[in-house]
C-alpha positions, 0 to 999 in steps of 0.5 A, spaced: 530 492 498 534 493 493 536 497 487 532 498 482 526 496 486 519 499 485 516 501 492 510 503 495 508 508 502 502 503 505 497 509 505 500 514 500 498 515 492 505 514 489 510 509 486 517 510 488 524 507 485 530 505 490 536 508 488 540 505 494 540 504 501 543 509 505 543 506 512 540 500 516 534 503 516 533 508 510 533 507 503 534 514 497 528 512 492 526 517 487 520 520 483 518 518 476 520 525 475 526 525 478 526 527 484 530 524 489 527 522 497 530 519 504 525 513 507 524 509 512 524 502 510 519 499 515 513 505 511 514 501 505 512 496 500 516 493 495 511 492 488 512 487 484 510 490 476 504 486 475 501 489 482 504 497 480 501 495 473 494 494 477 495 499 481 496 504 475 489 501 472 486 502 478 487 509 479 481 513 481 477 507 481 474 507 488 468 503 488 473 496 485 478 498 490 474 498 495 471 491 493 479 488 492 481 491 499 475 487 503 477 481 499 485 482 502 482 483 508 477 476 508 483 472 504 488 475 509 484 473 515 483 466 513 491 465 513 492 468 519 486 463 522 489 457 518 496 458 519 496 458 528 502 462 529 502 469 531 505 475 525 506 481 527 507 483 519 500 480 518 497 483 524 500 490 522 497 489 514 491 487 517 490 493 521 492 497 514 487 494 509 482 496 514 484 503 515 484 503 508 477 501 507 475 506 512 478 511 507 475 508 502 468 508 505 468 516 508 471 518 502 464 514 499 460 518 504 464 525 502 462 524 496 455 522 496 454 528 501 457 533 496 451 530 490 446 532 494 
Protein backbone atom coordinates (compact mmCIF):
# COMPACT_ATOMS: atom_id res chain seq x y z
CA UNK A 1 0.00 0.00 0.00
CA UNK A 2 1.04 3.39 -0.80
CA UNK A 3 0.16 6.91 -0.26
CA UNK A 4 -2.81 8.24 -1.85
CA UNK A 5 -4.30 4.61 -2.09
CA UNK A 6 -8.22 4.32 -1.59
CA UNK A 7 -8.75 1.55 0.87
CA UNK A 8 -11.25 -0.42 1.91
CA UNK A 9 -12.10 -2.70 5.20
CA UNK A 10 -13.38 -6.13 3.84
CA UNK A 11 -16.80 -6.41 5.73
CA UNK A 12 -17.32 -2.54 6.60
CA UNK A 13 -19.15 0.33 4.59
CA UNK A 14 -16.68 3.02 4.04
CA UNK A 15 -13.72 4.01 1.89
CA UNK A 16 -10.46 5.38 3.22
CA UNK A 17 -7.29 7.21 1.86
CA UNK A 18 -3.82 6.05 2.79
CA UNK A 19 -1.97 8.70 4.14
CA UNK A 20 1.27 6.77 5.32
CA UNK A 21 2.54 3.99 6.44
CA UNK A 22 3.41 4.11 9.94
CA UNK A 23 4.87 0.61 10.48
CA UNK A 24 5.50 -2.95 8.83
CA UNK A 25 2.07 -3.85 9.78
CA UNK A 26 0.01 -0.46 9.89
CA UNK A 27 -0.97 2.27 7.65
CA UNK A 28 -2.65 5.97 8.88
CA UNK A 29 -5.49 6.66 6.39
CA UNK A 30 -8.17 9.09 6.51
CA UNK A 31 -11.84 9.66 6.22
CA UNK A 32 -13.51 11.46 3.28
CA UNK A 33 -14.23 13.99 6.33
CA UNK A 34 -10.82 14.11 7.54
CA UNK A 35 -10.70 12.24 9.98
CA UNK A 36 -7.24 10.54 10.71
CA UNK A 37 -7.47 6.49 11.72
CA UNK A 38 -4.63 3.55 12.50
CA UNK A 39 -5.24 0.21 10.56
CA UNK A 40 -3.92 -2.98 9.99
CA UNK A 41 -2.78 -3.54 6.68
CA UNK A 42 -3.88 -7.53 6.65
CA UNK A 43 -7.87 -5.95 7.17
CA UNK A 44 -7.58 -4.03 4.11
CA UNK A 45 -8.45 -3.98 0.37
CA UNK A 46 -6.77 -1.57 -1.76
CA UNK A 47 -9.65 -0.35 -4.67
CA UNK A 48 -9.06 0.62 -7.57
CA UNK A 49 -11.30 4.18 -8.89
CA UNK A 50 -13.61 1.96 -11.13
CA UNK A 51 -14.45 -0.70 -8.32
CA UNK A 52 -15.15 2.66 -5.60
CA UNK A 53 -17.00 4.30 -8.38
CA UNK A 54 -19.08 0.78 -8.33
CA UNK A 55 -19.21 0.49 -4.89
CA UNK A 56 -20.58 4.00 -4.61
CA UNK A 57 -23.24 3.46 -7.22
CA UNK A 58 -24.15 0.31 -5.80
CA UNK A 59 -24.65 1.74 -2.11
CA UNK A 60 -28.13 0.41 -0.83
CA UNK A 61 -28.76 -1.69 -3.37
CA UNK A 62 -29.01 -5.25 -1.88
CA UNK A 63 -30.67 -7.29 -4.12
CA UNK A 64 -27.86 -6.27 -7.28
CA UNK A 65 -25.16 -6.85 -4.47
CA UNK A 66 -26.05 -10.06 -3.71
CA UNK A 67 -26.28 -11.19 -7.16
CA UNK A 68 -22.49 -9.58 -7.92
CA UNK A 69 -21.24 -11.27 -4.95
CA UNK A 70 -22.46 -14.87 -5.85
CA UNK A 71 -20.97 -14.17 -9.37
CA UNK A 72 -17.31 -13.59 -7.58
CA UNK A 73 -17.71 -16.32 -5.69
CA UNK A 74 -18.57 -18.62 -8.78
CA UNK A 75 -15.71 -16.95 -10.96
CA UNK A 76 -13.39 -17.13 -7.87
CA UNK A 77 -14.08 -20.99 -7.65
CA UNK A 78 -13.62 -21.55 -10.95
CA UNK A 79 -9.72 -20.03 -10.67
CA UNK A 80 -9.20 -21.47 -7.88
CA UNK A 81 -10.38 -25.27 -9.61
CA UNK A 82 -8.08 -24.30 -12.78
CA UNK A 83 -5.18 -22.80 -11.12
CA UNK A 84 -4.22 -26.24 -9.03
CA UNK A 85 -2.17 -24.78 -6.38
CA UNK A 86 -3.06 -23.72 -3.01
CA UNK A 87 -3.57 -19.68 -2.04
CA UNK A 88 -4.38 -19.09 1.29
CA UNK A 89 -5.38 -15.05 -0.15
CA UNK A 90 -7.74 -17.08 -2.38
CA UNK A 91 -8.92 -19.12 0.25
CA UNK A 92 -9.54 -16.31 2.61
CA UNK A 93 -11.35 -14.08 -0.11
CA UNK A 94 -13.62 -17.01 -0.67
CA UNK A 95 -14.37 -17.41 2.65
CA UNK A 96 -15.23 -13.40 3.00
CA UNK A 97 -17.62 -13.52 -0.25
CA UNK A 98 -19.57 -16.12 1.40
CA UNK A 99 -19.90 -14.59 4.57
CA UNK A 100 -21.07 -11.49 2.74
CA UNK A 101 -23.71 -13.20 0.85
CA UNK A 102 -25.03 -14.65 4.23
CA UNK A 103 -25.10 -11.07 5.33
CA UNK A 104 -26.95 -10.06 2.44
CA UNK A 105 -29.26 -12.97 2.51
CA UNK A 106 -30.23 -12.35 6.77
CA UNK A 107 -30.44 -9.00 5.84
CA UNK A 108 -32.94 -9.92 3.09
CA UNK A 109 -34.69 -12.01 5.58
CA UNK A 110 -34.74 -9.07 8.13
CA UNK A 111 -36.34 -7.11 6.08
CA UNK A 112 -38.92 -9.53 4.69
CA UNK A 113 -40.01 -10.17 8.10
CA UNK A 114 -40.32 -6.29 9.33
CA UNK A 115 -42.99 -5.94 5.95
CA UNK A 116 -45.27 -8.45 7.33
Amino acid sequence: MKQGDRVKISDEKGIYTVIRSISPKKVLVTTDDGLEIPLLKEGLIVISKENEELYHASSGKKKESLEFYEKSVLLLEFVIKESRTYSPDRENHLLNLREKIGTLHRDADTSMAKRC
